[in-house]
C-alpha positions as CSV (number, residue, x, y, z in Angstrom):
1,X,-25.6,39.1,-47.1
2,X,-26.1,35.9,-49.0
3,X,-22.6,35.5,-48.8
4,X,-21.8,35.4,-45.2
5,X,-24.6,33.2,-44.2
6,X,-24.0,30.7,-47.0
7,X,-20.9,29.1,-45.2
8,X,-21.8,30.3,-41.6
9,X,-21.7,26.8,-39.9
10,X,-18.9,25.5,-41.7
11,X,-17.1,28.8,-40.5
12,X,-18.4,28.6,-37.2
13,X,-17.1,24.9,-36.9
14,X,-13.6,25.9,-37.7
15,X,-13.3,28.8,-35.9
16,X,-14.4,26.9,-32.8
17,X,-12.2,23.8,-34.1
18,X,-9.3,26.2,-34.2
19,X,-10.5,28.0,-30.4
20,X,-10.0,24.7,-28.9
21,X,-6.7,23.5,-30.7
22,X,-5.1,26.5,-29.6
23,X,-6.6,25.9,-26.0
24,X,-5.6,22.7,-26.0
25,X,-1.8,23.9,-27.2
26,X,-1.7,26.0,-23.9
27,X,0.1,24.4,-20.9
28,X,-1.6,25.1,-17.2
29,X,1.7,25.7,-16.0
30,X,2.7,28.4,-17.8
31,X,-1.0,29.6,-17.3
32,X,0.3,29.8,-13.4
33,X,3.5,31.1,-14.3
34,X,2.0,33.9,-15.8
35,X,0.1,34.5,-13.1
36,X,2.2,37.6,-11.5
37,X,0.1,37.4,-8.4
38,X,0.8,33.6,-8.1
39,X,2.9,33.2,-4.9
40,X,5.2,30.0,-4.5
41,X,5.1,28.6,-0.9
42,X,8.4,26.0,0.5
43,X,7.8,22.7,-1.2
44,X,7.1,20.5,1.5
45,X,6.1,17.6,-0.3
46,X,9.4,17.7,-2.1
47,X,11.1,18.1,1.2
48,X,9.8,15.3,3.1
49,X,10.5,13.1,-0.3
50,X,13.9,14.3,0.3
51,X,13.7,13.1,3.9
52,X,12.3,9.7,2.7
53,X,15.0,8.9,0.1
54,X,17.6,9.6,3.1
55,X,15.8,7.9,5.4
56,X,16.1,4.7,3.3
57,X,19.7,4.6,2.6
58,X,20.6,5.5,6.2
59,X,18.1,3.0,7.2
60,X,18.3,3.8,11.4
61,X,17.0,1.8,14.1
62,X,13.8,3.5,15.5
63,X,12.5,3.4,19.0
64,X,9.0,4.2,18.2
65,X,6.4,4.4,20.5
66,X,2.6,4.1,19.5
67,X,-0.2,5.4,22.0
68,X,-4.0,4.6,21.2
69,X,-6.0,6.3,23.8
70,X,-4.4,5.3,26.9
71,X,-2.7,2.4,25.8
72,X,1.5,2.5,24.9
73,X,3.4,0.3,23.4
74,X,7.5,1.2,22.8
75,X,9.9,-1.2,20.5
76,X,13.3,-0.4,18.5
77,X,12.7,-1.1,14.8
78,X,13.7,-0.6,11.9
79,X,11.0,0.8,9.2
80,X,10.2,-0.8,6.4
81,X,8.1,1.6,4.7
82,X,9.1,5.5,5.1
83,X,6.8,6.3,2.4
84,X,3.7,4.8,4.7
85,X,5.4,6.3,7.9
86,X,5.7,10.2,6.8
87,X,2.5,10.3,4.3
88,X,1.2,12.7,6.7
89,X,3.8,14.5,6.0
90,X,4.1,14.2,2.8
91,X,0.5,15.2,2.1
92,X,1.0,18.9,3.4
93,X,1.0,21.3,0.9
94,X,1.5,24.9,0.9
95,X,0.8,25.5,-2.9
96,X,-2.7,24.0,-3.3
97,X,-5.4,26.1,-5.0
98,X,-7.8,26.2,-2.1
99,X,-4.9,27.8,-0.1
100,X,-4.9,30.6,-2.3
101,X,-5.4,34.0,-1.3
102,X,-5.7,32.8,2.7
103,X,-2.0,32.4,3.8
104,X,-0.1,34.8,6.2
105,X,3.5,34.2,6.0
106,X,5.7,35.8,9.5
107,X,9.6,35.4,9.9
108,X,11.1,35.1,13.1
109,X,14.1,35.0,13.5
110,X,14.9,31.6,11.4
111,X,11.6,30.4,11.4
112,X,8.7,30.8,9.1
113,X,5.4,30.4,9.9
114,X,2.3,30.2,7.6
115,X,-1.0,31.1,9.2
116,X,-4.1,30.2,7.5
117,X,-6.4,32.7,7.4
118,X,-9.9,30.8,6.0
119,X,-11.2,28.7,9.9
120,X,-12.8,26.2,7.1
121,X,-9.6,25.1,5.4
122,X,-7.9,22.0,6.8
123,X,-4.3,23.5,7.4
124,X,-4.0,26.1,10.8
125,X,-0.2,26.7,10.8
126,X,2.9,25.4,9.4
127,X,6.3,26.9,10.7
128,X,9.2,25.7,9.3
129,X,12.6,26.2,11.3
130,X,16.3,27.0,9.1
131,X,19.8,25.8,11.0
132,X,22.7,28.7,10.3
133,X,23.2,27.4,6.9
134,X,19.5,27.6,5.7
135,X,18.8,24.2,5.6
136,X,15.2,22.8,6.9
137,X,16.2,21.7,10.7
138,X,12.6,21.3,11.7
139,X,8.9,20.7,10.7
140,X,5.9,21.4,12.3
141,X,1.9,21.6,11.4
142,X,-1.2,21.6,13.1
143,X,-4.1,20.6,11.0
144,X,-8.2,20.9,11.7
145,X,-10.8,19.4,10.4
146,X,-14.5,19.7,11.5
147,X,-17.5,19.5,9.7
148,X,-21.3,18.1,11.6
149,X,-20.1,14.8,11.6
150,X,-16.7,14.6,13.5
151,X,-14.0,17.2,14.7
152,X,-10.3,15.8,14.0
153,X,-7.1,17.9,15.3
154,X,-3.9,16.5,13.7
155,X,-0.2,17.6,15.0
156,X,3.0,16.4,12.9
157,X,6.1,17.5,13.2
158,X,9.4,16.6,12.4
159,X,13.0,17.4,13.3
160,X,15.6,16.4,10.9
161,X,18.1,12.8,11.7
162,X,15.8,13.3,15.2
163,X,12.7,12.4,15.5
164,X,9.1,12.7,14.4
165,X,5.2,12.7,15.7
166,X,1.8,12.0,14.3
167,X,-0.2,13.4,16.8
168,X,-4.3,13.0,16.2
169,X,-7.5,13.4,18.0
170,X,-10.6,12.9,16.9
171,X,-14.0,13.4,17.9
172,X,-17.0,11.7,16.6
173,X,-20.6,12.2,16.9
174,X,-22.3,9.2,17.9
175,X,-18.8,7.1,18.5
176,X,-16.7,9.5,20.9
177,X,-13.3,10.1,21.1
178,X,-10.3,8.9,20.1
179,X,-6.7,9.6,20.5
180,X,-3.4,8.1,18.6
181,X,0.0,9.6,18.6
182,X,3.0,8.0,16.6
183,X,6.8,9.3,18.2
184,X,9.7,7.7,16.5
185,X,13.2,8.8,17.6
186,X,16.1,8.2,15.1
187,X,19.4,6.2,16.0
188,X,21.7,6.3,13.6
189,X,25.3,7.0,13.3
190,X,24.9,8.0,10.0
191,X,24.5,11.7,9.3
192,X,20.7,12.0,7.3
């Protein structure tokens, strides 16, 4: 017995040195990958970057109109920053952890919709709409957030070489209401 107990800690540090080299040598994505039950939603994030980069090069005149409350205010513009513009958009997504386990996917027809499942998540529904050669031809997702503090509903959506919305209303304790909706119609004679 001598003998085992002689070297114990040196053995336990290098079997515990080793544990965490190997660890470390294992890569989280192929962790998820392995994962068989692991299911991989439409990359939306990927998409709208897409969208952006288009959006850029085309660079289209937009007759935006911007309503806070009841006030309205409508010019022709172009946008400077598509990145600012659609980071609603591009903040959507379908593969995050905490969506895990409480998405409901329907097809209809060419449309799919994701339905969220867990009433304490942010997301509601997303449906994404396919033209005839399965390309993304339209956007849409409503979003709610409420906790004891405020109440926020948030609508986007977004046609492709159209037009898109940022639609949000939001209810705070104390402070009231507030409503802000952002609609920008594309002009462009380029094809996006």
């Amino acid at each position: 017995m001598y003998w085992f107990t002689k070297n114990l800690s040196t053995k336990l540090a290098l079997a515990t040195g080793l544990a965490l080299i190997l660890h470390a040598c294992s890569s989280p994505e192929a962790e998820q990958k392995a994962d068989p039950k692991a299911q991989v939603y439409f990359d939306i994030p990927s998409f709208i970057q897409n969208e952006i980069d288009s959006l850029k090069q085309a660079n289209p005149t937009v007759n935006k109109t911007v309503t806070k409350d009841k006030e309205e205010e409508t010019k022709d513009l172009k946008i400077k920053d598509w990145d600012n513009e659609f980071s609603s958009f591009k903040s959507i997504d379908l593969n995050k952890p905490a969506y895990d386990g409480f998405i409901e996917l329907d097809t209809v027809d060419s449309v799919l919709e994701y339905n969220f499942t867990n009433p304490d998540l942010d997301l509601a529904c997303v449906r994404i709409a396919f033209d005839e050669q399965g390309r993304v031809k339209m956007l849409s997702v409503d979003k709610h957030v409420k906790n004891t503090l405020y109440q926020t509903s948030e609508f986007l959506v977004y046609e492709k070489g159209n037009f898109y919305i940022v639609e949000k209303n939001q209810k705070v304790r104390v402070m009231g209401e507030n409503y802000y909706k952002v609609q920008g119609n594309l002009k462009s004679d380029k094809a996006l």
